[in-house]
MITORZA-444214 format. One record per residue (C-alpha): residue in one letter; x negated, y, z negated. Coordinates in Angstrom, 1 decimal. Example, Ala and Ser with C-alpha at 12.3 -4.5 7.8 and 13.67 -1.06 7.14 Angstrom:
R / a / -12.3 / -4.5 / -7.8
R / s / -13.7 / -1.1 / -7.1
# end
This chain:
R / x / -169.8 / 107.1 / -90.1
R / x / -169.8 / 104.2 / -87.6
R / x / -171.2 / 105.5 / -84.9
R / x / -174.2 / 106.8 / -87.0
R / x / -174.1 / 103.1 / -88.5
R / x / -174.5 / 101.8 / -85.3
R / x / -177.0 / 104.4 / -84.1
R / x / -179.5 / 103.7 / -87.2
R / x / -178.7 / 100.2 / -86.7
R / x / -180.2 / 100.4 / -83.1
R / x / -183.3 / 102.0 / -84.1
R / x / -183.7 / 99.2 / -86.7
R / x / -183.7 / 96.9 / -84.4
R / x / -185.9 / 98.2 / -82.3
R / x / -188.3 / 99.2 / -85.3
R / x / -188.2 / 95.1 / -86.1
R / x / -188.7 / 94.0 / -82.4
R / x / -191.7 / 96.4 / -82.6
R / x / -193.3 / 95.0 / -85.9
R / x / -193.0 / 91.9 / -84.5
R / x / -194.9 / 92.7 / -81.7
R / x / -197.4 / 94.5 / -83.7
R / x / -197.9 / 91.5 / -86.0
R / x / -198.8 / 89.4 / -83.3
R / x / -202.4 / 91.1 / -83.7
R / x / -204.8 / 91.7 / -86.4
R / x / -205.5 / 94.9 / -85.5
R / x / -201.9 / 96.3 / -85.7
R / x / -200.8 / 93.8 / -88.4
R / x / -200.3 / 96.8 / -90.9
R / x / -198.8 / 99.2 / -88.6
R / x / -196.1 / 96.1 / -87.7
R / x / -195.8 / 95.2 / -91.7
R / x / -195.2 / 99.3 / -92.0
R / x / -192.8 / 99.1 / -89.6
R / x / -191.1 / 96.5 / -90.0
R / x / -190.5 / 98.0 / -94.0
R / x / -189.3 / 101.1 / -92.2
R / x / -186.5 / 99.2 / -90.2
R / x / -184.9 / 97.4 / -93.3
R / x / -185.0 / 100.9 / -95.2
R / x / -183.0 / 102.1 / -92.3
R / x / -180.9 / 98.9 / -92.2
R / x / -179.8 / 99.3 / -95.7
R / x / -179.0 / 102.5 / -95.3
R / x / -176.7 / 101.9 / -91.9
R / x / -175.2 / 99.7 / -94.2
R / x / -174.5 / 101.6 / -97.3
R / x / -172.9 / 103.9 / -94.3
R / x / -170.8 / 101.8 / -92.7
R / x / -169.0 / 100.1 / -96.4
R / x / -168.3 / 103.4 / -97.3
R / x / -167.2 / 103.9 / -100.9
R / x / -169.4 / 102.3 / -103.0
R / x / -170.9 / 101.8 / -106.7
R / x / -174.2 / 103.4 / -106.0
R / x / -175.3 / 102.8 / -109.5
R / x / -175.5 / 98.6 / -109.0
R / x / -177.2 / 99.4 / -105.4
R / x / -179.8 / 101.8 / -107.6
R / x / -180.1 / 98.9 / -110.3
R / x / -180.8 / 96.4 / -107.1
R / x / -183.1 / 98.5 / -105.6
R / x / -185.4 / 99.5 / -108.4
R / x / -185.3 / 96.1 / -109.6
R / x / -186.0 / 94.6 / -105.9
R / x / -188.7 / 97.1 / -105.6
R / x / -190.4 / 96.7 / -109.1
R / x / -190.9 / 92.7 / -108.2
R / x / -192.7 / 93.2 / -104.7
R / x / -194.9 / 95.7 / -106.2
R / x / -195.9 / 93.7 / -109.1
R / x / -196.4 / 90.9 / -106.5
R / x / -198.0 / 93.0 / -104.5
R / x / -200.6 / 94.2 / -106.9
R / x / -201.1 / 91.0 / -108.9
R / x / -200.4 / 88.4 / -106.9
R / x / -204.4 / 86.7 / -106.1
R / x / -205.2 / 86.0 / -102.2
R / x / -205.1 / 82.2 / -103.3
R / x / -201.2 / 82.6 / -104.4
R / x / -200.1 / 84.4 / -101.3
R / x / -198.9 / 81.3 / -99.5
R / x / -196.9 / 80.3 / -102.8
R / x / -195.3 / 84.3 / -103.0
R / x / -194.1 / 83.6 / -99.1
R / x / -192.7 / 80.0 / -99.9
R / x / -190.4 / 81.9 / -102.5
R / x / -189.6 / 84.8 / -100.4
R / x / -188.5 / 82.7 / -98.1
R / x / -186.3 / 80.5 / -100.9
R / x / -185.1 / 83.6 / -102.4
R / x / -184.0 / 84.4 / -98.4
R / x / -181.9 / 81.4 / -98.2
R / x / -180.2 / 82.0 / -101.1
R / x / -179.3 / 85.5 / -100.9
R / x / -177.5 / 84.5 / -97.6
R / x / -175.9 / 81.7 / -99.3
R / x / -174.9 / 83.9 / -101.7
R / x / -173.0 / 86.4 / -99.5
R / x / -171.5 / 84.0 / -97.4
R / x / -170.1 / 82.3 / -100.8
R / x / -169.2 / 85.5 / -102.2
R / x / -167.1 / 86.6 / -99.1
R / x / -165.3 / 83.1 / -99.4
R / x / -164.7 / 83.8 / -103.1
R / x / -163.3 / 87.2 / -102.4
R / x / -160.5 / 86.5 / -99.5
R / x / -159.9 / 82.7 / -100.7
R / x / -160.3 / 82.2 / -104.5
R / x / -160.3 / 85.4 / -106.3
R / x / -156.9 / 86.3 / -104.0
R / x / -155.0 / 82.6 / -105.3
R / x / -154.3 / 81.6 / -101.3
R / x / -152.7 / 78.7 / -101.1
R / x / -154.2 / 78.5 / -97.3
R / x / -157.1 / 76.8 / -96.3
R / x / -160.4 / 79.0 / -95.5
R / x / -159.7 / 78.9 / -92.2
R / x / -155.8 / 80.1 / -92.3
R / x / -157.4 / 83.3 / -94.4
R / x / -160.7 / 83.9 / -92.2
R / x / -160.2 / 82.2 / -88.7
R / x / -161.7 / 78.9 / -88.3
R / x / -165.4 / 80.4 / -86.1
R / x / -165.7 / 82.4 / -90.3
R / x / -165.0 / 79.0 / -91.9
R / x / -167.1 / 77.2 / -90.4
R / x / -170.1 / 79.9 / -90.4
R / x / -169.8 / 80.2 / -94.2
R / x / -170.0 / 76.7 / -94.6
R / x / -173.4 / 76.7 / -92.1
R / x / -174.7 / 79.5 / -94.3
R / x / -174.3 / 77.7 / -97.4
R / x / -175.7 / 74.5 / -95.9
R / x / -179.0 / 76.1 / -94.1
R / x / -179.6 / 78.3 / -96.9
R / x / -179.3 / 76.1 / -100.0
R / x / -181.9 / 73.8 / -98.2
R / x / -184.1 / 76.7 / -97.9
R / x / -183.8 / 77.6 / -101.2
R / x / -184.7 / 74.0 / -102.8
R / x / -187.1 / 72.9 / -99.9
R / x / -189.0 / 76.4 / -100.5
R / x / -188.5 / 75.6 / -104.4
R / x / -190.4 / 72.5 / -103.9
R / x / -193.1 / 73.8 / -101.3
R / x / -194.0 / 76.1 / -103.7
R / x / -194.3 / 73.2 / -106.7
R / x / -196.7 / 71.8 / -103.7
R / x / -198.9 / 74.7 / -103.0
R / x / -199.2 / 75.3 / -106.8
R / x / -200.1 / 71.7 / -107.5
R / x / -197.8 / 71.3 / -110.5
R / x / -196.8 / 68.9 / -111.7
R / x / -200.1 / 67.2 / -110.8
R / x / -199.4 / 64.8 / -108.3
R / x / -196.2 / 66.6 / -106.6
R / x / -198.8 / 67.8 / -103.6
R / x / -199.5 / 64.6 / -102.8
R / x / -196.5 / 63.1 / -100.0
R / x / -193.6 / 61.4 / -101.9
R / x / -192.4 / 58.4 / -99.8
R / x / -189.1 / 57.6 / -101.5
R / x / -187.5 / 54.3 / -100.0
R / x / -185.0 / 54.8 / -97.3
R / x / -185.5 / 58.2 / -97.3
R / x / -184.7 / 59.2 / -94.2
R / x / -181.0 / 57.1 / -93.9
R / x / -180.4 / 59.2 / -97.6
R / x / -181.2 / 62.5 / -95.5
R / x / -178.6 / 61.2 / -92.9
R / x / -176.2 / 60.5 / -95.7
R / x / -176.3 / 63.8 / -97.3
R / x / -176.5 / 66.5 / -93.9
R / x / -173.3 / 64.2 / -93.3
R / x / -171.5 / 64.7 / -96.1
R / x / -172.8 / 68.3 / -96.2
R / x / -171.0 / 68.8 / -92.5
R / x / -168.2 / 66.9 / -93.6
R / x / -167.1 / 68.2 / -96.7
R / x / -168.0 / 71.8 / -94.7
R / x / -165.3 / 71.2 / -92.7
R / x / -163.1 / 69.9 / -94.9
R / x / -163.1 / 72.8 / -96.8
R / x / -162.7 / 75.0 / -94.2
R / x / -159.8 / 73.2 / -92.2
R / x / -158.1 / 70.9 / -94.8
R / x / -158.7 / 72.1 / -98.4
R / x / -155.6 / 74.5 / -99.4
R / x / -155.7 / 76.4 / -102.1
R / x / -158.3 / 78.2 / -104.5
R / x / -159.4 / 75.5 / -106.9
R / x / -160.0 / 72.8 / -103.8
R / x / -161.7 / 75.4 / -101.2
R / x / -164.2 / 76.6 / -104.3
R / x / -165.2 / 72.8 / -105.3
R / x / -165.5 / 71.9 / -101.8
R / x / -168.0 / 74.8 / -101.3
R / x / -169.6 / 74.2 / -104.0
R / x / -170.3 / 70.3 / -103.3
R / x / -172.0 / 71.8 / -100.0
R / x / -174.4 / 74.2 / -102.1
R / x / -175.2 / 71.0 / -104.2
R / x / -175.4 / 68.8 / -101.2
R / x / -178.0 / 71.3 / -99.7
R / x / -180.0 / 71.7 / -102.4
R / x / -180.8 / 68.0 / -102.7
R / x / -181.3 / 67.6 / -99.1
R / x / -184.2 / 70.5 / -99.0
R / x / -185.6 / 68.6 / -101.8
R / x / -185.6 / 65.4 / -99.9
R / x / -187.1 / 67.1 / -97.0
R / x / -190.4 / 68.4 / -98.3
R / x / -191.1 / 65.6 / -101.0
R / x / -192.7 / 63.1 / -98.0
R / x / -194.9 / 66.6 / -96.6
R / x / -198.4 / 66.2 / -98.0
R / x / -200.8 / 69.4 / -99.0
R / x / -202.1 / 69.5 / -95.2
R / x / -198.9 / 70.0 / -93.6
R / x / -198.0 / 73.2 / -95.8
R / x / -198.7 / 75.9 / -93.6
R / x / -196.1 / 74.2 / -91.0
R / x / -193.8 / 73.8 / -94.0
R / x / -194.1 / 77.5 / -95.0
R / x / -193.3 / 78.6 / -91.1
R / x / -190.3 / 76.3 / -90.6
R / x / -188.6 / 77.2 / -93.9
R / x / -189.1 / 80.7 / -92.8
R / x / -187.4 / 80.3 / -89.7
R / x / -184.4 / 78.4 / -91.7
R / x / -184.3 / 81.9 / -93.9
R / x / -183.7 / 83.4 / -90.9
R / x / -181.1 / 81.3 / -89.4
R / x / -179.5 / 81.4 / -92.5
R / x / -179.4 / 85.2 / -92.7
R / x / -177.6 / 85.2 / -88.9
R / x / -175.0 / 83.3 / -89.9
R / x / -174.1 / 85.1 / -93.4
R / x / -174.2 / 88.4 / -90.5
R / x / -171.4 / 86.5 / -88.5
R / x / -169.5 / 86.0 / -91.8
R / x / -169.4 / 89.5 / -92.9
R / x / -169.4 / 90.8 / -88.9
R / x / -173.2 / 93.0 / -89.4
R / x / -174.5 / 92.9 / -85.9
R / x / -177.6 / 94.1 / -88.0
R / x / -178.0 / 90.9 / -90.1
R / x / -177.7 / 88.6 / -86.7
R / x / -180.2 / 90.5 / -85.0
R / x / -182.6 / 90.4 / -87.7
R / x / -181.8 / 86.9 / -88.8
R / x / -182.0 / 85.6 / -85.5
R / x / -185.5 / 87.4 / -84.6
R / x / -186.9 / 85.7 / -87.9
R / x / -185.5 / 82.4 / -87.0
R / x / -186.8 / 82.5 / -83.4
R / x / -190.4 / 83.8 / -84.5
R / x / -190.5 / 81.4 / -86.8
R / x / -190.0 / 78.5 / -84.9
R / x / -192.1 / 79.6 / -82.3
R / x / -195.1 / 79.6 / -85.1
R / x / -194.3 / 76.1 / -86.0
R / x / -194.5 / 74.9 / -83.1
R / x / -198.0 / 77.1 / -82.4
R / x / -198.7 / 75.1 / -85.6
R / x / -197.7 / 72.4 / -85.1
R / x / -199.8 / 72.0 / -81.6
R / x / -202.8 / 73.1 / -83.2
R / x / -202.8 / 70.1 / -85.0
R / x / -201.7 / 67.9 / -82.0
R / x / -198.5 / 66.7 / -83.9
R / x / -195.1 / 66.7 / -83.2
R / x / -192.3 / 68.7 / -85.6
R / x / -190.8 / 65.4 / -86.2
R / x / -193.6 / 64.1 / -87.1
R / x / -194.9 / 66.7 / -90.1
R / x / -191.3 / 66.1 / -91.8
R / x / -190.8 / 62.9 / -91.2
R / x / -194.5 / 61.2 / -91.0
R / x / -195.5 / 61.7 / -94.9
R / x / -198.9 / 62.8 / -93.3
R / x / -201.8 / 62.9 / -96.1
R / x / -200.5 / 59.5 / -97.7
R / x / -203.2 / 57.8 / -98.7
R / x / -203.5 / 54.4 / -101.3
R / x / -204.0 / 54.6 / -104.8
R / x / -208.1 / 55.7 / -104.7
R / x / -208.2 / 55.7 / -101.7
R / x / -208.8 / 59.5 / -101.7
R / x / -211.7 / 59.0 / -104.4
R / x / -212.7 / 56.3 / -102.8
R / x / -213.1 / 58.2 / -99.1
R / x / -215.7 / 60.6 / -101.5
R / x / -218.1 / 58.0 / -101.9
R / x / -218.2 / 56.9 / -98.6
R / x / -221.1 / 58.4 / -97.2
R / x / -224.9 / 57.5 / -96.0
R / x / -227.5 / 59.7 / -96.4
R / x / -226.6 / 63.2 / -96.8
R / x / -229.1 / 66.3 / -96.7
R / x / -228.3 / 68.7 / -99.4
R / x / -230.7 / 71.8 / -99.8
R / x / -230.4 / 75.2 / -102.3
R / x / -229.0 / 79.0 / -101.6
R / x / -233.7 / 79.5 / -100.6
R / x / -233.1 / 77.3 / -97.6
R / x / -229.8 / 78.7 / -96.5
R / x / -230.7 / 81.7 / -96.1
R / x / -233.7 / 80.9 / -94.1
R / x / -232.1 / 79.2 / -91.9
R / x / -229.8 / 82.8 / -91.3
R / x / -232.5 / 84.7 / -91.0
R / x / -233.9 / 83.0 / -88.6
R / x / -230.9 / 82.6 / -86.8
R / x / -229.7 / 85.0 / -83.8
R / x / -226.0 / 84.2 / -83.8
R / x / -224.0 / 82.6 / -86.8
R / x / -220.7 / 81.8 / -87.0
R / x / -218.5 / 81.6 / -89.9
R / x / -216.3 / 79.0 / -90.7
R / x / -213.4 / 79.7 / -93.5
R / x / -211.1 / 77.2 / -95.2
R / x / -209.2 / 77.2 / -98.1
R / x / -212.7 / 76.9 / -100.4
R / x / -213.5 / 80.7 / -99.8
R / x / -210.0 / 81.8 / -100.9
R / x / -210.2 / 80.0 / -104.2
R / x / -213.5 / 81.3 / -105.0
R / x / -212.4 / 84.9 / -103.8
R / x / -215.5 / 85.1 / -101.6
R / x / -214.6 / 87.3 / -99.2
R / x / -216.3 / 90.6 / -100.1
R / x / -219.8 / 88.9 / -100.5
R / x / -219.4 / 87.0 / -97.3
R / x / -218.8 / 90.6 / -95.9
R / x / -222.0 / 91.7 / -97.7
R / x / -223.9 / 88.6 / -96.4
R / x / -223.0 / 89.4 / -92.8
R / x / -224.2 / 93.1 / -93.4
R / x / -227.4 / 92.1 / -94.2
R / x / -227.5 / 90.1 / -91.2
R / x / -226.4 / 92.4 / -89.2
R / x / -229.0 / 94.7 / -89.9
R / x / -231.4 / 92.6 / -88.9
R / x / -229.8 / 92.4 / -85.7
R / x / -227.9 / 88.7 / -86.2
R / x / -224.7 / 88.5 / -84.6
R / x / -222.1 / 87.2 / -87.2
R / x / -218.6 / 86.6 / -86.0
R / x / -215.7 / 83.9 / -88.0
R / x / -214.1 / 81.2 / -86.3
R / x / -210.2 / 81.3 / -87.4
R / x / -208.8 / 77.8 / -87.1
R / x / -204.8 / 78.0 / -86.9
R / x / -204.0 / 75.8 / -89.9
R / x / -207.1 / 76.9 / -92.6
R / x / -205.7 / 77.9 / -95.6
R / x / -202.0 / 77.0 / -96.9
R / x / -200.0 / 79.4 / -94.8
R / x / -200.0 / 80.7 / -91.1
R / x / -202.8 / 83.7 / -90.7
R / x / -204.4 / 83.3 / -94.5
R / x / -207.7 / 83.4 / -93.6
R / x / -207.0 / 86.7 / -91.1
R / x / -205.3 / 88.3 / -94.0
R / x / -208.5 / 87.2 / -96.6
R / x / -210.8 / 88.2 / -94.0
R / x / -209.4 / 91.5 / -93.5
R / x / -209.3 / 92.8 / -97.0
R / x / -213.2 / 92.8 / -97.2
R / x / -212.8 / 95.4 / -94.4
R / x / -214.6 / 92.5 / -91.8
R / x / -214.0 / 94.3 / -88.0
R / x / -211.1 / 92.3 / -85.9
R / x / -212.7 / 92.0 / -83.5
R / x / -215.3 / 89.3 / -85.0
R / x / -212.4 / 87.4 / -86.0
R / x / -212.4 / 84.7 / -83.3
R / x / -209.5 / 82.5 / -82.7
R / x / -209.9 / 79.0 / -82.2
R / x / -209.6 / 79.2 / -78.7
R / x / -211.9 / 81.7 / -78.1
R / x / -214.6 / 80.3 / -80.8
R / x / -215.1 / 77.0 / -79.8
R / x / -216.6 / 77.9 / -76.3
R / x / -219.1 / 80.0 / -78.0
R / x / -220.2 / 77.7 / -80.5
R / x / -222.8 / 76.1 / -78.1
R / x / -224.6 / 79.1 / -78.4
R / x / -224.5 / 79.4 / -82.0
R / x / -227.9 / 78.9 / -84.1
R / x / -226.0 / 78.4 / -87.6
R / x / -222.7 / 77.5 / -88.3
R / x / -221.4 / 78.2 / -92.0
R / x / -218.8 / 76.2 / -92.8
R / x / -216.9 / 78.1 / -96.1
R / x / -215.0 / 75.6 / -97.9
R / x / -213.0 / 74.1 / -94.5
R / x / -212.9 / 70.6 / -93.9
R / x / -210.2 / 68.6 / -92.0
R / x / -210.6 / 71.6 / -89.4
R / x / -214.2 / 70.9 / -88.6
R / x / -214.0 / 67.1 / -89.2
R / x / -215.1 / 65.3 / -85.8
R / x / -213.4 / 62.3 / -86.7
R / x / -211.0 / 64.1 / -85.1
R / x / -212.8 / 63.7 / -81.3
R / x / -214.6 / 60.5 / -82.1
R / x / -212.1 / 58.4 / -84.4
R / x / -209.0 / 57.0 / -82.7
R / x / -207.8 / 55.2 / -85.5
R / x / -207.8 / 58.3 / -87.6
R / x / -205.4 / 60.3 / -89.4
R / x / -206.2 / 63.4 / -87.4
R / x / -207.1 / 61.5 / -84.5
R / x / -206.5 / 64.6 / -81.3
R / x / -205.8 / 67.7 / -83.6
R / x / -207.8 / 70.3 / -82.2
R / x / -210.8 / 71.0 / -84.7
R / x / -213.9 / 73.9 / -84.2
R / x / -217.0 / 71.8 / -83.3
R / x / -219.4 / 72.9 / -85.5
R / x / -221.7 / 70.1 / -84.1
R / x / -222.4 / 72.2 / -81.0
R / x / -224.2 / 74.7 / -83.3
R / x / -228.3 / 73.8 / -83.7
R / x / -227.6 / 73.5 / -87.3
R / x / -224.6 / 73.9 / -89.7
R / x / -224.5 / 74.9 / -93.6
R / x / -221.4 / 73.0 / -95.6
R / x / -220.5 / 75.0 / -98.4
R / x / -219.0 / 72.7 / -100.8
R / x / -218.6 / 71.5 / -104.5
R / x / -218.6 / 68.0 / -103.8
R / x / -217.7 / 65.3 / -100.9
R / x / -214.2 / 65.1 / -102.2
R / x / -211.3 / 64.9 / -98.7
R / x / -209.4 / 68.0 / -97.9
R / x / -205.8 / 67.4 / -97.8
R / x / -205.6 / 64.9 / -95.1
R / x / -207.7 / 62.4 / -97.8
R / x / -210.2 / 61.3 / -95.2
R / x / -213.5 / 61.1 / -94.8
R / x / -215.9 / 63.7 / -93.0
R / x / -218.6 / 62.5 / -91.4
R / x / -219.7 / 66.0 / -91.1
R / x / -221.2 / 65.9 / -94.2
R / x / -224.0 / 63.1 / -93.4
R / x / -224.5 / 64.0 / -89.8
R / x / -228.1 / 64.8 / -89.5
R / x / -227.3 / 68.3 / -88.3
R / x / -225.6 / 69.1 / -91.4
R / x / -227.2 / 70.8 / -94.7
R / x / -224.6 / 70.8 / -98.1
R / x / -224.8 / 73.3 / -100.4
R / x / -223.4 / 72.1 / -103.2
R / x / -221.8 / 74.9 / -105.1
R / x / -218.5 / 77.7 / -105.5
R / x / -218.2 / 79.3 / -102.3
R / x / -219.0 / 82.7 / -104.0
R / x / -221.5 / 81.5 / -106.5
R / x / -223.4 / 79.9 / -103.5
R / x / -223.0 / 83.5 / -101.3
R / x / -224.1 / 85.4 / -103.9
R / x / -227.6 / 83.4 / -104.4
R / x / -227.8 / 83.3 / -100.7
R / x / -227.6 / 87.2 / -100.2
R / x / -230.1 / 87.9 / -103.5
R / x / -232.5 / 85.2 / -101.6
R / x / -232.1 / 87.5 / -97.8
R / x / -232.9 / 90.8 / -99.6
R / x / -236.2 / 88.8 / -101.0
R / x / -237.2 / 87.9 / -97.2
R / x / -238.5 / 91.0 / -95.4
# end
């Protein structure tokens, strides 16, 4: 049975170093995400294998359980709650493997009565690797916790950044302890009753330190949030693997720690900051009103009706599609879809310009964009949109905003000073679809909206679609 453990576990890993690859596209998203499923099917069952005798009834009652909650988030879960389902896969990641690596400490240290320290019983490289386990993934769990509060907006004003005093020497303070009472229990604390308290103060440790952590991260910094927690999961998965010795477990912990970090980082250049700068910068701070303030802010702004708009597109030869976070809250999707068929019939070129950060979660608007069947290949990355925008007649901006804000070229002293936006200003003319001149989540102004380029339509993203595409099948 080991050798066919180890066999199965080889494809696995393969299978997962494969998904990955295929997720790196849009077009073979699916077949990766298929694949990827296939490989952990396998995995589980290399490791069924390998333990040998086991109660198959609990594994069963794990599996139809596991199985019943994905499919129910699957099917129910609304496009607009996606990034909050990942923020508690991703918890619920952390805190399996703390978890397991807990459990095995129970099992050879507290359950047996040793009068040993961890180490004495487990080596001190299986000590220390439990304690790691514990430490990442109980800040996973409570920072993902938290994101999720965040991305839900509840309570109410728990999205905004939370700037406790001396918050960063209390973060200090507490991964210190954490390490410190790790290895105390590890190498010093003998017996049962001290190892399990000492663990425990680690888990408890952990969890307020995630909390601590994602408080001072505002609304715009979620989707960096989301991917960084996600690579803790992982790195919190390969250490529970070197504490129960499944090579399987630190191959795919490590690949979702590593991909993981490499998306933050992809994020976290595409809004020209640093790492330590979205945890520790409390970006999207803003003064009491200043937010409702910024929404008042404006000169003269142009604001015309769904007749005007879609004159404009007609007339146009090439328009380009803007998405934010606007068009997954109305669910507009599937009539921006129909919109661009209409166009496209009339020989208009219609293609979306994907902006890393849009949405609340890496790829959301990819993933919206895709389930109203829109063709890959008119989903244009940033870096591949923004050099075509000078030859665009109309660009439709779709409930975005800090991602086409040019305050971002022309303002040093702003915010979002140097984060790469799409310059919609290089279009002839550019449609804001928008309910009001309230901030996106960096709480600045957008002088977007009063540039004299610049026509608001002041409306729900789907609302405003839908009186668009019944105005285009009046124009012949």
């Amino acid at each position: 049975m080991s050798g066919l453990s180890a066999l199965l576990y080889l494809i696995s890993a393969a299978l997962f170093i494969l998904a990955l690859k295929g997720l790196t596209k849009i077009r073979s998203a699916r077949r990766g995400n298929g694949l990827a499923s296939l490989a952990m099917l396998i995995a589980i069952i290399a490791t069924v294998l390998e333990i040998g005798l086991v109660d198959y009834r609990y594994i069963l009652i794990g599996l139809v359980i596991g199985s019943s909650i994905g499919l129910f988030a699957a099917l129910k879960v609304q496009m607009t709650e996606m990034p909050e389902m990942v923020a508690l896969f991703n918890g619920c990641g952390g805190a399996a493997s703390a978890l397991v690596a807990m459990s095995t400490l129970w099992l050879a240290v507290i359950e047996t009565g040793s009068p040993l320290t961890a180490a004495a019983v487990l080596g001190g490289a299986s000590a220390m690797t439990i304690s790691l386990s514990v430490l990442i993934g109980g800040v996973t769990f409570s920072g993902s916790i938290i994101a999720f509060l965040k991305l839900r907006g509840t309570p109410r004003k728990i999205g905004d950044p939370i700037l406790l005093p001396g918050r960063h020497v209390i973060n200090a303070i507490l991964l210190l302890a954490a390490l410190g009472m790790g290895y105390w229990f590890a190498f010093i604390g003998a017996g049962d009753f001290e190892v399990a308290v000492a663990c425990v103060l680690v888990l408890v440790l952990a969890l307020v330190l995630g909390v601590m952590l994602v408080l001072p991260i505002g609304g715009a910094d979620m989707p960096v949030v989301i991917s960084l927690l996600n690579s803790y999961s992982g790195i919190a998965a390969a250490a529970t693997g070197f504490v129960i010795s499944n090579s399987m477990l630190i191959i795919a912990g490590a690949l979702v720690g590593a991909s993981g970090l490499i998306l933050t980082m992809i994020m976290c250049r595409a809004m020209n900051r640093s790492l330590a700068n979205v945890i520790f910068g409390g970006f999207g701070a803003v003064p009491e009103g200043a937010a409702a303030g910024a929404s008042r802010d404006y000169g003269p702004v142009r604001s015309g009706g769904p007749e005007e708009a879609a004159m404009l597109l007609d007339a146009a030869e090439r328009v380009m599609v803007i998405p934010g976070y606007g068009l997954a809250v109305a669910q507009a999707q599937h009539i921006v879809k129909e919109m661009a068929d209409i166009l496209e019939q009339r020989g208009i070129v219609v293609d979306y310009a994907i902006h890393p950060v849009a949405g609340r979660m890496p790829g959301h608007m990819n993933v919206l964009l895709a389930e109203a069947d829109i063709p890959y290949e008119h989903l244009l990355e940033m870096e591949r949109a923004n050099p075509e925008m000078k030859n665009i007649d109309v660009a439709l901006v779709l409930g975005a905003n800090d991602v086409v804000n040019p305050a971002a070229d022309n303002d040093p002293t702003s915010p979002i000073a140097g984060m790469p936006i799409i310059p919609v200003l290089d279009a002839r003319s550019v449609i804001v679809v928008k309910r009001s001149l309230s901030p996106g989540f960096a709480g600045i102004k957008n002088p977007l909206f009063e540039h004299e380029k610049t026509m608001m339509l002041f409306m729900d993203a789907k609302k405003a679609l839908q009186e668009v595409v019944g105005e285009l099948k009046e124009i012949k």
